[in-house]
Phi, psi and omega in degrees: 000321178302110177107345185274163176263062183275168108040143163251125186275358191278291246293343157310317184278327177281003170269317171310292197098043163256017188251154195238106146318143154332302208300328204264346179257137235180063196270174188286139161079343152017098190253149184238137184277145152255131189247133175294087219241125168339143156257004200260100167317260223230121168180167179256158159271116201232348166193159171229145184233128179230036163291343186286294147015285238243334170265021176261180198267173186084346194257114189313302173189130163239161221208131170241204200258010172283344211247348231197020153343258248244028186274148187235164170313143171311098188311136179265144178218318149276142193223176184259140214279128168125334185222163176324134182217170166236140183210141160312114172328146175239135173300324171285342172101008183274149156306097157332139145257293170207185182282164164290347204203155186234135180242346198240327199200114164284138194278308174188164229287155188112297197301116170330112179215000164226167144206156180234163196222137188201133160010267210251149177291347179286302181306330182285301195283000168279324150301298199296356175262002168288356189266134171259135177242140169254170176209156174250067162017146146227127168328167208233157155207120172238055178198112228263005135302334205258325164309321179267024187293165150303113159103350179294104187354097177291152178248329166226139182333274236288323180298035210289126195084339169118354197284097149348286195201174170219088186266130175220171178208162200130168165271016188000279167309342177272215044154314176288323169285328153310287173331304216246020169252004200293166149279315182274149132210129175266176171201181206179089171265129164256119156254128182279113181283186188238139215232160192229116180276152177225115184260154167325305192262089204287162174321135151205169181212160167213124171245149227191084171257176198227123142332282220293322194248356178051041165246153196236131157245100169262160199232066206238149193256091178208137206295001209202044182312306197302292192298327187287334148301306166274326179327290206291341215276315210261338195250322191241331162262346197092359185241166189319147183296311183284031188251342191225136166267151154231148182230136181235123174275175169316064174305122190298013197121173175196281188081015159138351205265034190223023172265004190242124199274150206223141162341295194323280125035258158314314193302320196288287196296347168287300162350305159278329171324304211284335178236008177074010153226180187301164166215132201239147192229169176213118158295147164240224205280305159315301188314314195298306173305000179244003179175021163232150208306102174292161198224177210025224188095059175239151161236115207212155166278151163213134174243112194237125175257152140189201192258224206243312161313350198104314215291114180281136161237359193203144185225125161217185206177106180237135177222105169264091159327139159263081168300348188081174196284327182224138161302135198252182222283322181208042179295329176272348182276331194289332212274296193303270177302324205277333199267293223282304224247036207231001215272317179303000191032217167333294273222157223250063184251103201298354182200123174225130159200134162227163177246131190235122129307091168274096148241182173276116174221164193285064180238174150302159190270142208285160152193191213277142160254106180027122158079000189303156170078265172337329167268354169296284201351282212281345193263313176321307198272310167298315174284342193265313157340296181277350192276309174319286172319329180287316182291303151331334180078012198261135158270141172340293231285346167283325176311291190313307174330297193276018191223359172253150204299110243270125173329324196281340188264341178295152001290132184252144181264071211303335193080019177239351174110349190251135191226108195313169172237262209258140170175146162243043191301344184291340171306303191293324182284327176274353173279301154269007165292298173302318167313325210247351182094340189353336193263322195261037176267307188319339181279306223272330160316275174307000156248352155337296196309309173294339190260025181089349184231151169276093186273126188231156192206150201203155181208103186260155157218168181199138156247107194283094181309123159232180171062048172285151198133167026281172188279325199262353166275305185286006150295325174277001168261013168114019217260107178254086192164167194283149150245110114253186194227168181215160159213163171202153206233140199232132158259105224267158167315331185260019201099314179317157165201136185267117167241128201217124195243154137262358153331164162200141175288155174234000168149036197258359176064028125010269206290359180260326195252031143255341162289333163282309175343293181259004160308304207296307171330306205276333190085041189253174157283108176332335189316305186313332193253144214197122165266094177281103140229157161125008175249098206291348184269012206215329194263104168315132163313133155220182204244353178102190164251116192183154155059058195010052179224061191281308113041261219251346172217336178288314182300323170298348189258262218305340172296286201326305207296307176241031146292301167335310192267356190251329167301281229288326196284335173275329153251030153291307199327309177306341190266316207271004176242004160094357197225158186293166194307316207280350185268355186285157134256139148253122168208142142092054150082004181217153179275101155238193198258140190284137201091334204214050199300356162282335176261095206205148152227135193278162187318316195260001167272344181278332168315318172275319174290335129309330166291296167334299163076013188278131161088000182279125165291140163336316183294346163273078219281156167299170190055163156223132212211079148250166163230151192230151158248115190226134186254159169244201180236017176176156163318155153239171174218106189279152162237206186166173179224163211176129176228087161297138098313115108274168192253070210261107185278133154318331191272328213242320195094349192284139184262126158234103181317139177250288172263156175209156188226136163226147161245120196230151141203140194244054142071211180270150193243177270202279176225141204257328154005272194290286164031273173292308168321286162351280192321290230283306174315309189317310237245292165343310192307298160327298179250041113236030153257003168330299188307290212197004167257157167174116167303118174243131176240123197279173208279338173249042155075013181270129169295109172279331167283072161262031177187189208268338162307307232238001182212096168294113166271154191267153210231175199289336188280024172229354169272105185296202195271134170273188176201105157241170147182200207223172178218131191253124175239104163281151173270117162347325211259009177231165180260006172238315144139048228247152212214167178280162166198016219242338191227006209274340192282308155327331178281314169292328220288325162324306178300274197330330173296298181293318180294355196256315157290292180323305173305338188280324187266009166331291184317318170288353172095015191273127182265310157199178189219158208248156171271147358280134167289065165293170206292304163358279202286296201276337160323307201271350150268009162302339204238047171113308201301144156286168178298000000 
């Protein structure tokens, strides 16, 4: 069953528009909230006035950060691990992020500091232009070298100079003595720009306390119901854990940002306590571009040694990280450990080191984007390759070939802190070398040529740290909290099976390939299995979905979980078939006697006769009820090659993908459907921010792409056709052998663009080009101009 390509049993109702949203829950008497977010980067507050407010009609309660005393800060939970760090204060003595309401000093444009609650969202949103905010200016900074400057805006007391951390990993001395002994050395300043993840679904919450039981229920489009339980119940309102539900309903997309805890959050459920009914919140496009969590934003030297021949000898890397204005739930560990240890990719390199600056600036706060940390790597790491190759006199793909790391080193150690489990990369790289046509660009370059367009082929590879977890490594990468994952499988009187993750989807079709996940184990008809997640009153604790590793940690808790049911069903078996234990089989959905396949009970007849429970010795319990916790004993980590083709008309400067080839491999996969869906998305994903996204902020901290005119997304007439496919590496560290794949397609396709342009624009002497590569940006070095 494991490997066939069905169906997403989700994807009807979301087609339909029968799936039910935050947006879409509508409990009785439902009152609805607005939030009041600076129009202001950096100031003080010197008065709020809300009477005017508070008398128009409909409107219920408006609330400042006055109202909310004794609410404690959003709590920080990666920090980066290993070195000195700054954080805004916690009462508990935890790294602080931010307020649920900001009352003395605004951060940035966004930052919360009223809300009003009203009948109707027309009315809410209609008080909020009634509040007079006075404001004191403050200097502004959005760029987090220009933050550690001398003289440079504080943005917090606790911070001094703006520096989060300063982190690093690596050989420092080993990797300068290459350096300064190489024949070759290239350098490179990169900027990753910082990006707006945009989901179908922007944020919402509803909150639903209950007077009688002093319980609290939230209703969030969130990627972590579990964790997002105890943040807000032990860390952020105070109260008993076992006082709040969190429910995540059908969730619209995430790309990383909806793993993260929000004012908003809190805000619904004080809220309603306070006024005795539901209270409902909706993001809108714009708000979301103003207060959920942004993704990359490094600016870095990069140093690449080697010799005349190809031989890479050396890696370095200084990198200044943008946290944005508040640390957001694992925004430093994402900017730091997941970026910093990740930079050498594929490739067999004996000295590496980067340095990272995690500081603050009066921006929205960084947290993870598809692929974070890991597509800085690889965009980093990929440009500087070719940039090598270009010195040298090297073709790329022979450069890239002769420099990966030899099937024979696994488990290979980068010296960076990540230690590969599996991999065939020359397999994998010559495998898209063929796909992609590679020997036949110099023809294809030259008719290009004749229609007026420039043709270019760019080549990235990567490798993507996935499955996060085990918990006690990532505690030494700063993490303060468990990654491991769970499941538990019920087995009903009647055959049916209940499987309960604690994961929660965010659209990744769950409930289809975990439902094969345990068909295959039992040998049942998937029909039979039915997925429950997302619910902390219903749902065994789990750590969620991120960092592709639903996969790779959920599905392996439910395989164990049903070897666990397959032990139990085999020795009833032995009581209800009359033969020792060692005489049992389970194979093809049944219990027999080995030899003797007549004396057998079916899956579902053992099902009943366990619910019954007649005839068990003690040492057996009636039913079958397992649960699994399962940690794994490393990361795993899937790679790939990725080959852009593009087209650059001369006359215009417009970049057009003609083609693209990816080879990915994600150890063995489950269902290559979904799968493929995955892939297709990532790589969309990737090449826009090659193209065409990037948050821009003016010199007084205003997001100017603050909405979908002014922040461009690729559209289908800007994707070609891909041509993928694949290569199986199982990974060791699962009971499936099973690698991420949800987000890994996303790390390359950046790199593989810009590189892909540069090439087209070689002759001319253009070396890089900074992202997004507009018709603009690249017009004016056809004709010459510098960035």
């Amino acid at each position: 069953m494991l490997g066939q390509p069905l169906d997403s049993r989700e994807d009807p109702q979301l087609l339909r528009g029968e799936a039910t949203y935050v947006a879409d829950i509508d409990l009785p008497g439902t009152a609805h909230m607005a939030i009041l977010g600076s129009p202001v980067a950096h100031a003080k507050i010197l008065s709020i006035e809300t009477k005017a407010a508070e008398q128009l009609p409909g409107v219920l309660k408006v609330a400042t950060a006055a109202d909310f005393t004794g609410v404690m800060p959003l709590p920080c939970i990666w920090i980066p691990g290993g070195v000195e760090s700054h954080f805004p204060p916690h009462p508990y003595g935890l790294p602080g992020a931010r307020p649920v309401l900001t009352g003395d000093t605004v951060r940035h444009v966004g930052d919360p500091i009223a809300v009003v609650v009203a009948e109707t969202p027309r009315q809410a949103a209609a008080a909020l232009a009634a509040i007079a905010v006075e404001y004191e200016p403050l200097p502004v900074v959005t760029r987090a070298d220009e933050a550690l400057a001398e003289g440079a805006p504080q943005l917090h007391e606790a911070v001094p100079g703006n520096l989060n951390a300063y982190w690093t990993c690596g050989d420092k001395d080993r990797t300068d003595a290459a350096i300064a002994e190489a024949e070759v050395t290239v350098e490179l300043d990169l900027v990753n720009q910082r990006t707006i993840n945009s989901p179908i679904e922007p944020r919402g919450a509803v909150g639903d306390y209950n007077a009688a039981t002093d319980e609290y229920t939230l209703y969030a489009s969130t990627q972590g119901p579990h964790n997002h339980r105890f943040l807000l119940s032990a860390l952020v309102l105070g109260i008993p854990f076992n006082k709040l539900r969190v429910i995540a309903p059908t969730v619209g997309g995430s790309f990383g940002t909806k793993g993260y805890l929000y004012p908003d959050m809190a805000l619904v459920l004080l809220l309603s306590k306070a006024l005795g009914r539901p209270v409902k919140w909706v993001d809108t496009r714009t708000g979301l571009m103003n207060s959920t969590v942004q993704g990359r934003d490094h600016r870095q030297h990069v140093v690449l040694a080697g010799t005349r021949d190809g031989r890479i000898t050396g890696l370095r890397a200084t990198s200044y990280a943008n946290l944005g204005a508040y640390p957001s739930t694992i925004g430093p560990g994402v900017a730091t450990a997941l970026m910093g240890r990740s930079i050498s990719g594929m490739y067999d390199i004996q000295a590496s080191f980067c340095e990272v600056y995690a500081a603050f600036t009066n921006t929205v706060s960084l947290g993870a984007q598809r692929g974070s940390g890991r597509a800085e790597a690889a965009f980093l790491m990929e440009r500087l390759v070719d940039r090598y190759a270009s010195e040298i006199g090297m073709d790329p793909a022979a450069v890239r070939r002769k420099n990966l790391v030899p099937k024979e080193k696994f488990p290979y150690d980068n010296g960076l802190g990540w230690t590969y489990d599996s991999g065939d990369y020359r397999l994998n790289f010559d495998k898209a070398m063929e796909l992609s046509g590679y020997a036949d660009m110099p023809a294809r370059k030259a008719e290009a040529r004749s229609r007026g367009k420039r043709l270019g082929v760019g080549i990235a590879t990567y490798v993507a740290i996935c499955g996060v977890g085990p918990s006690t490594r990532m505690s030494k990468e700063g993490m303060l909290g468990g990654t491991w994952e769970s499941a538990n499988i019920r087995v009903h009187p009647t055959g049916e099976v209940t499987v309960t993750v604690g994961s929660a989807s965010t659209g990744q079709s769950h409930h289809t390939v975990f439902a094969q996940v345990a068909a295959d184990e039992l040998e049942i008809d998937p029909a039979l299995v039915q997925v429950y997640e997302g619910d902390t009153l219903k749902a065994p604790y789990g750590q969620g979905t991120y960092g592709s590793r639903s996969y790779s940690m959920a599905a392996p808790a439910i395989a164990l979980t049903a070897r666990k049911v397959k032990a139990k069903l085999v020795k009833a078996g032995a009581v209800f078939l009359g033969v020792p234990e060692e005489k049992v089989v389970y194979a093809g959905g049944k219990v027999y006697e080995d030899g003797n396949e007549e004396n057998a009970k079916t899956f579902s007849e053992m099902a009943m006769a366990m619910w019954y429970g007649w005839g068990l010795p003690h040492e057996i319990e009636p039913a079958i009820d397992e649960t699994t916790h399962f940690d794994p004993p490393d990361f795993n980590y899937p790679f790939g090659t990725h080959v852009a083709v593009v087209e650059v008309d001369e006359l215009t400067g417009e970049t057009e993908v003609v083609a693209y080839t990816a080879v990915d491999d994600a150890g063995n996969i489950g269902n290559p459907k979904i799968v493929l869906g995955q892939i297709e998305g990532s790589i969309t994903h990737g090449l826009g921010q090659a193209l065409m996204e990037a948050a821009v902020y003016d010199e007084q901290g205003l997001l100017v792409s603050s909405d979908l005119t002014t922040y461009a997304l690729p559209r289908a007439a800007d994707v070609p056709f891909f041509t993928l496919d694949k290569t199986t590496t199982p990974s060791p560290h699962n009971p499936l052998g099973a690698k991420g794949a949800g987000e890994i397609a996303t790390v390359p396709p950046a790199a593989a663009v810009v590189n892909a342009v540069v090439d087209a624009l070689s002759d001319l002497g253009v070396q890089h080009i900074d992202m997004p590569l507009t018709p603009e940006k690249v017009w004016r070095r056809l004709r010459g101009e510098a960035e």
